[in-house]
C-alpha positions in Angstrom: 6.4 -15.9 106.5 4.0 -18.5 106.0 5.4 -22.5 106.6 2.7 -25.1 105.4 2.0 -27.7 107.9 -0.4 -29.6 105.5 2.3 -30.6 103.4 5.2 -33.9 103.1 8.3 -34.5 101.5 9.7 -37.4 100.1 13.6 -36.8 100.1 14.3 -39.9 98.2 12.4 -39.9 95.3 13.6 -37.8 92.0 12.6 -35.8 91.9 11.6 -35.3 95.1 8.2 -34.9 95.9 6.2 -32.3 98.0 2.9 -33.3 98.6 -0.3 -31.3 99.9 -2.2 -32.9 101.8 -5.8 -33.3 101.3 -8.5 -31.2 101.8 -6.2 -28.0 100.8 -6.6 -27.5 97.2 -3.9 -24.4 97.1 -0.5 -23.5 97.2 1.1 -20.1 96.9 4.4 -19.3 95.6 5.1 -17.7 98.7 4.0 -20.6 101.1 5.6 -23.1 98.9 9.6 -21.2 98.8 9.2 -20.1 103.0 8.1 -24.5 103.8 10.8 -25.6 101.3 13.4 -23.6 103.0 12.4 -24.8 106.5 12.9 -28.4 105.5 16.5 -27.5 103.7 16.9 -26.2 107.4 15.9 -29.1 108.9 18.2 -32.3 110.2 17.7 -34.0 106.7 17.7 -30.8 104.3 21.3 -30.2 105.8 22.6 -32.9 104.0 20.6 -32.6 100.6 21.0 -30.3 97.2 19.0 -27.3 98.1 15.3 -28.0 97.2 14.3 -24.5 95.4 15.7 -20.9 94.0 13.8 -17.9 94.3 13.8 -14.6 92.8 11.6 -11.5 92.8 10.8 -9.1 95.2 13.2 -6.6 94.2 12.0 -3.0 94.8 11.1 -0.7 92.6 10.0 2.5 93.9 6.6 3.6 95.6 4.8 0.5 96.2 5.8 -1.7 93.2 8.1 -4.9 93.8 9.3 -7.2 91.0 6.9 -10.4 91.0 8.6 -13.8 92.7 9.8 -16.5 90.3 10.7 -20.2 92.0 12.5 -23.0 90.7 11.9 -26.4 92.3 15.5 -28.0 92.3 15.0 -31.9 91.6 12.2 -31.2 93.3 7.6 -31.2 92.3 4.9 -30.4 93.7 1.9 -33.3 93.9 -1.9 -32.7 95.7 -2.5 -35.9 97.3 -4.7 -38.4 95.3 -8.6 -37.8 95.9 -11.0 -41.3 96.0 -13.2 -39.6 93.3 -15.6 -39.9 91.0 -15.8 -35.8 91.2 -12.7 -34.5 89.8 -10.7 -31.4 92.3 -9.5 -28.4 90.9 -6.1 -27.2 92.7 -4.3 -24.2 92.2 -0.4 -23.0 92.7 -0.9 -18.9 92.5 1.1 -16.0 93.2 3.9 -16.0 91.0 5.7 -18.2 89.0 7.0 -21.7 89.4 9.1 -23.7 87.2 11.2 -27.2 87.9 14.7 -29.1 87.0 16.3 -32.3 87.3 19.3 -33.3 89.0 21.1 -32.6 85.6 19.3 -29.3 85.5 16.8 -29.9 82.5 13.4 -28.4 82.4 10.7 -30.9 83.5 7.1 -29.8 84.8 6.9 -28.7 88.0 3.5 -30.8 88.6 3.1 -34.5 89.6 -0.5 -35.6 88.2 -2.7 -37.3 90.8 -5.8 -39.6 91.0 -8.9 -37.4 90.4 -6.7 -34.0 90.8 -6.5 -31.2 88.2 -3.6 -28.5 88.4 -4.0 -25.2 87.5 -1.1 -23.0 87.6 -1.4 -19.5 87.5 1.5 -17.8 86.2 2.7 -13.9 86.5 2.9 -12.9 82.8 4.0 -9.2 84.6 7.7 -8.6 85.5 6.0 -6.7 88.9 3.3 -6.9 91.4 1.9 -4.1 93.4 2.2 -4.1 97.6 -1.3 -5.4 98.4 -1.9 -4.0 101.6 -0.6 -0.4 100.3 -3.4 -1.1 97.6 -6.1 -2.0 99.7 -5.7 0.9 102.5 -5.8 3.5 100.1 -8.9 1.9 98.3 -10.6 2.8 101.4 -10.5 6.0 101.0 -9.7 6.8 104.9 -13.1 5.4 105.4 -15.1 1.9 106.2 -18.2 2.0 104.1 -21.7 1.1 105.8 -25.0 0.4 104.0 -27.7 -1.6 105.8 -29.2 -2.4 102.3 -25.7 -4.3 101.3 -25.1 -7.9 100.7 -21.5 -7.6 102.0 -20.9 -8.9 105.6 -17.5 -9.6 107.1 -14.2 -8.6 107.2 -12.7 -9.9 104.2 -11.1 -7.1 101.6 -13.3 -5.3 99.6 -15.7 -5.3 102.1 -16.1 -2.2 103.9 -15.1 -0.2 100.4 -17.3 2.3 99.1 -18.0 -0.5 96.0 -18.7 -3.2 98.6 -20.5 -1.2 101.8 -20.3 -3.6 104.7 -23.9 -4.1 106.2 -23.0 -4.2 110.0 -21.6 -2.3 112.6 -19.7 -5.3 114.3 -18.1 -5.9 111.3 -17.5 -2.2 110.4 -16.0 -1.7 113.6 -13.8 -5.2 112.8 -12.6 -3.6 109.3 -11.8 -0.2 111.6 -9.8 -1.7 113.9 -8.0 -3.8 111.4 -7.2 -1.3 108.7 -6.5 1.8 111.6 -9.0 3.7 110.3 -11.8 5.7 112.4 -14.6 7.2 110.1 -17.4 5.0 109.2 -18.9 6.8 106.0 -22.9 6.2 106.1 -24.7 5.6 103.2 -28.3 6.4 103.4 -30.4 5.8 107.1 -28.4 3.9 110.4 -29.2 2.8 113.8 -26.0 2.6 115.5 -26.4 -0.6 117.8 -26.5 -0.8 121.2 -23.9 -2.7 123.2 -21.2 -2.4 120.2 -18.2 0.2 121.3 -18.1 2.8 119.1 -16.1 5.3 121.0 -14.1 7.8 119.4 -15.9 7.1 116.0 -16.6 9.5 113.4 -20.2 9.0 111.7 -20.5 10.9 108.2 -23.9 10.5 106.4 -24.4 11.7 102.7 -26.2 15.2 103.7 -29.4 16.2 106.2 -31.9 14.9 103.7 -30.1 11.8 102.5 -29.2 10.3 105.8 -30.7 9.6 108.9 -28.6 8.2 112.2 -30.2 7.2 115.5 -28.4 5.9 118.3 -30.2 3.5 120.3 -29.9 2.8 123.6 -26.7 1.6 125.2 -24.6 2.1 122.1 -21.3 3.6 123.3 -20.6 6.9 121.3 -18.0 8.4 124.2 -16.7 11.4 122.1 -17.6 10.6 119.1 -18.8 12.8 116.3 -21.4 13.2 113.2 -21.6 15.2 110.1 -24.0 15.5 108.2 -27.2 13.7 108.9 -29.9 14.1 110.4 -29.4 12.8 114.0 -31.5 11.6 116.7 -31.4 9.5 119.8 -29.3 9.3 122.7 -25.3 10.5 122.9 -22.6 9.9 125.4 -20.4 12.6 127.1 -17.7 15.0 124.7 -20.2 14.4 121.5 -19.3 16.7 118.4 -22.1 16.7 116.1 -22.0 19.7 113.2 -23.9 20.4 109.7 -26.7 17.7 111.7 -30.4 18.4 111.8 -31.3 17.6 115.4 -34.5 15.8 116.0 -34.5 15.4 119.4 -31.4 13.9 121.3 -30.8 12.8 125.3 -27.7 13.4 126.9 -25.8 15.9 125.3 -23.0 17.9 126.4 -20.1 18.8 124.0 -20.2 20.4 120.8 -23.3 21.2 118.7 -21.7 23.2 115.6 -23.9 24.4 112.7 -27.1 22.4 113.7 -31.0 23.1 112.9 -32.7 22.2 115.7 -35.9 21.0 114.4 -38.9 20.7 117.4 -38.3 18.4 120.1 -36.4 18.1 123.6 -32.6 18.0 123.3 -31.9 17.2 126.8 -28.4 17.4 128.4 -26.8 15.2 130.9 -23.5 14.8 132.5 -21.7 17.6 134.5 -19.5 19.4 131.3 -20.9 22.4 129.6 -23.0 21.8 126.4 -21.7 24.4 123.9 -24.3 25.5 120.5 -22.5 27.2 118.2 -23.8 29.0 115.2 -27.5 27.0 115.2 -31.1 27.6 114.0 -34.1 26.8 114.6 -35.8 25.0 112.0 -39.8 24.8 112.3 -41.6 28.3 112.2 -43.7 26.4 114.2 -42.2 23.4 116.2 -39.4 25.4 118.4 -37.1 23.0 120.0 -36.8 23.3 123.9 -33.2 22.7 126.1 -33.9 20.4 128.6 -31.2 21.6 131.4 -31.6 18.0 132.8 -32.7 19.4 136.3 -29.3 20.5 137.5 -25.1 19.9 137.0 -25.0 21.1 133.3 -24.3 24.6 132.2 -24.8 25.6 128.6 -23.8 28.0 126.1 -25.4 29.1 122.9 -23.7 31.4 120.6 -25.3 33.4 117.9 -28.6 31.4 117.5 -31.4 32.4 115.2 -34.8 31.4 115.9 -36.9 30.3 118.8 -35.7 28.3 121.6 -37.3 27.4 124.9 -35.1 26.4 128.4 -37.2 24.0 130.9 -36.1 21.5 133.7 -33.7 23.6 135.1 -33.3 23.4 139.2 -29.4 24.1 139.6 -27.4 27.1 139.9 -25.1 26.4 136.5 -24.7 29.2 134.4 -26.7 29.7 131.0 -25.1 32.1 128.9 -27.2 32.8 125.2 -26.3 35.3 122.4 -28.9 35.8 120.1 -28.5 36.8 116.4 -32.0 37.3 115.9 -34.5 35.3 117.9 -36.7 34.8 121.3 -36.1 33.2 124.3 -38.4 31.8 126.5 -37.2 30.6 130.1 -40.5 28.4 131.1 -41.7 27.7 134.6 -40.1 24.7 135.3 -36.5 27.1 135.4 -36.5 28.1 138.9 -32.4 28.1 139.8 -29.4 29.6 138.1 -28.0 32.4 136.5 -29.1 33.6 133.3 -27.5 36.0 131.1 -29.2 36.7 127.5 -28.1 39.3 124.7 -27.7 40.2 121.2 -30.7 41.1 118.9 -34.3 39.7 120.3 -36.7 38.8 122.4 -37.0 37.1 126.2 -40.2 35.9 127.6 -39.3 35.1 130.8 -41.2 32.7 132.7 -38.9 31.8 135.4 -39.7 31.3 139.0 -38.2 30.1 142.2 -34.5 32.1 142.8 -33.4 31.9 138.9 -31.7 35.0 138.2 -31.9 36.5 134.3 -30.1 39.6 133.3 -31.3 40.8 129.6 -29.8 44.4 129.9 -27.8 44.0 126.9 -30.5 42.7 125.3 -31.8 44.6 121.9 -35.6 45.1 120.5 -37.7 47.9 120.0 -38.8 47.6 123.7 -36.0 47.9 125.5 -34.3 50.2 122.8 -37.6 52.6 124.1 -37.4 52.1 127.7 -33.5 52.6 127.6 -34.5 56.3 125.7 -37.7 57.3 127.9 -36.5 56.4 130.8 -33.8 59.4 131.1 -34.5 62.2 132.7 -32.9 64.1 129.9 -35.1 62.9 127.1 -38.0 63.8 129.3 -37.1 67.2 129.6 -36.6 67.4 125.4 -40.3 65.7 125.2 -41.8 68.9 127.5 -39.4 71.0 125.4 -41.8 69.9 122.4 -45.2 70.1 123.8 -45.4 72.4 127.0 -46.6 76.1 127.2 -44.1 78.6 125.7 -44.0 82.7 125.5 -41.5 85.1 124.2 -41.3 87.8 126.7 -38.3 90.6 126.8 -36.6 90.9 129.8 -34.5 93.9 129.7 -33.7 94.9 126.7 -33.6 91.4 125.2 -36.5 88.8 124.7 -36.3 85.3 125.6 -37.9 82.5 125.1 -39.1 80.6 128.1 -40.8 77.1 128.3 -42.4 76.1 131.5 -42.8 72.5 133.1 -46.4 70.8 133.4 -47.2 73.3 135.7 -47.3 75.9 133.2 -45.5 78.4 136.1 -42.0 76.8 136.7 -39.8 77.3 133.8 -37.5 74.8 132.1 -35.9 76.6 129.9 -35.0 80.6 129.6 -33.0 80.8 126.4 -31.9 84.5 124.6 -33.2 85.2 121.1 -30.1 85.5 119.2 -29.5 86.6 115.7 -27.8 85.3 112.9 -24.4 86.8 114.0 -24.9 85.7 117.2 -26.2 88.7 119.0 -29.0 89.5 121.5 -32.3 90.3 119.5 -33.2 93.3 121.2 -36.3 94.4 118.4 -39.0 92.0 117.1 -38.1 93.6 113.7 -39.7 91.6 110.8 -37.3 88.7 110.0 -35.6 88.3 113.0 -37.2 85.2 114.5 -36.2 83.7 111.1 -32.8 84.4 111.9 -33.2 82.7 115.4 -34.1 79.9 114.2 -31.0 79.1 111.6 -28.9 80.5 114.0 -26.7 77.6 115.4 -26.4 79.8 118.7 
């Protein structure tokens, strides 16, 4: 409900006269039936013919409303007299407005003025759609930002994806205004420093089409980007997933989906920085955690590529599955447990008291070392190469096979035949039989 305070009413002309005060130049239907029935409720209007009817409104269903029709009663509507020689356009808008006399006669609902011009918009449509309903959805759930847009402000359709707004402080205006929290980028953005965009969710057009660095001092507390390619420095609880990462300070939270292309990501804070499902991106450039000295942990699950851990001088844990990649703990890691598995390689460079356990790690090293190392597959490898004899002891032979001293033996095993009995005669075929026996 909007009551005019730039208007005046004559109560004993006739018709009576409402008059707009100069500089406005506009009247809606609205304003004028909500000021007309605060003077009917005034000292005066309590013991005058009302001043105006009204109709419309009526709802429909959805977000359609029938459109609002006033009638002045004895009553116009004048815009005060301007000193001229330049002619003013005024406007009555927003519905319909028609005018009788005190016996009830059509006259025009507009008293002409020196140097004033009227125009009257009228509602040719028997409805009008909810405007605000209208304008939220035209947003899409979004606020639109382009820095190469000529739209600035607040007012509606600014902030739409047909009129991108071209600042932050205003995008962050439209945000707050509409309720919405997902500023959709379109092409490259610096997201400002000083400007509070906590709890914000940043979506560029894809990894190639849009590139978002946050400069220093912008406050990005928990908030999140998809995909962009995203660079400078983050806050605490960050999400950011389907990015390309090119270098980023501070990170702990969520890094989902992510090729990390060269650089330092360096975390900060005391919460655990989680990579989930990442790659590295340069066969080349390999991207190096910076643990931040010490207070952050970090977890990285099912990485592919290269990826080297420096700075790291606590005792936080760092936990890293590999689907296929290497490792490489530099010289600067001297504290903390490390535990590293899945399919790859570690080059461990660690010093100081920094702890690494890779036994569940998998290559064709460690796959070898975890075979050669038993004591039975040492014994099979003499079984292959070491002096053998077939002597007959008894009335069976034997095979014997003796250890690296050629004297001790290692095995004894009886000569069996294909049924499984002792070979007692070296009979022509009978070694044959030995050997597909399965005895």
């Amino acid at each position: 409900m909007t009551i005019r305070t730039d208007v005046t009413l004559d109560w004993d002309s006739s018709p009576r006269v409402l008059t707009v005060l100069s500089p406005s130049t506009e009247l809606t239907i609205q304003d004028l039936v909500d000021t007309l029935r605060d003077f009917e409720d005034g000292p005066k209007g309590m013991t005058e013919d009302s001043l105006v009817d009204a109709a419309g409104k009526e709802f429909l269903g959805g977000t359609t409303y029938v459109g609002v029709t006033a009638t002045l009663q004895n009553c116009i509507i004048a815009f005060e007299a301007r000193g001229g020689p330049s002619w003013v356009l005024c406007s009555i808008s927003g519905g319909n407005v028609v005018a009788v006399d005190g016996n009830g006669d059509p006259i025009d609902a507009r008293l002409p003025t020196a140097y004033v011009s009227v125009d009257r918009t009228a509602s040719a449509s028997a409805t009008l759609q909810e405007q605000e309903a209208l304008q939220y959805s035209s947003f899409e759930g979004v606020v639109t930002y382009d820095s190469s847009s000529t739209y600035s402000g607040t007012e509606f359709p600014v902030g739409t994806l047909q009129a991108p707004v071209n600042n932050f402080s205003d995008a962050l205006a439209i945000s707050a205004e509409r309720g919405l929290s997902t500023i959709r980028i379109i092409g490259d953005a610096e997201v400002n420093g000083g400007l509070n965009f906590s709890g914000i969710t940043f979506i560029g057009e894809s990894m190639s089409k849009s590139e978002i660095t946050v400069l220093t001092g912008a406050n990005v507390y928990r908030s999140e980007f998809y995909d962009c390619t995203l660079s400078g420095i983050l806050d605490g609880e960050a999400v950011a997933k389907d990015c390309r990462i090119v270098g980023l300070t501070y990170i702990n939270g969520i890094v989902e989906r992510c090729l990390l292309d060269g650089g330092d990501i360096v975390l900060g804070g005391t919460d655990e920085a989680i990579f989930l499902d990442c790659w590295c991106a340069s066969p080349t450039a390999l991207p190096s955690i910076d643990m931040g000295g010490s207070g952050q942990s970090l977890s990285m699950r099912n990485y592919s590529g290269g990826v080297n851990i420096k700075n790291k001088t606590g005792s936080d844990a760092v936990s890293i599955t590999l689907l296929a990649g290497q490792v490489t703990l530099e010289s600067t890691v001297t504290d903390g447990g490390f535990y590293i598995c899945g399919n790859g390689v570690l080059i461990d460079n660690s010093t100081g008291s920094a702890t690494v356990n890779s036994s569940d790690l998998l290559n064709p090293s460690t796959i070898s070392n975890a075979v050669w190392s038993n004591t039975s597959a040492e014994t099979i490898l003499k079984t292959l190469i070491n002096k053998r004899s077939i002597v007959k002891t008894g009335s069976v032979w034997q095979l014997i096979i003796y250890d690296n001293d050629d004297t001790t033996p290692i095995l004894v095993k009886d000569l069996k035949d294909k049924d499984g009995s002792n070979i007692t005669d070296l009979d022509a075929g009978v070694l044959a039989q030995e050997l597909k026996s399965s005895v």
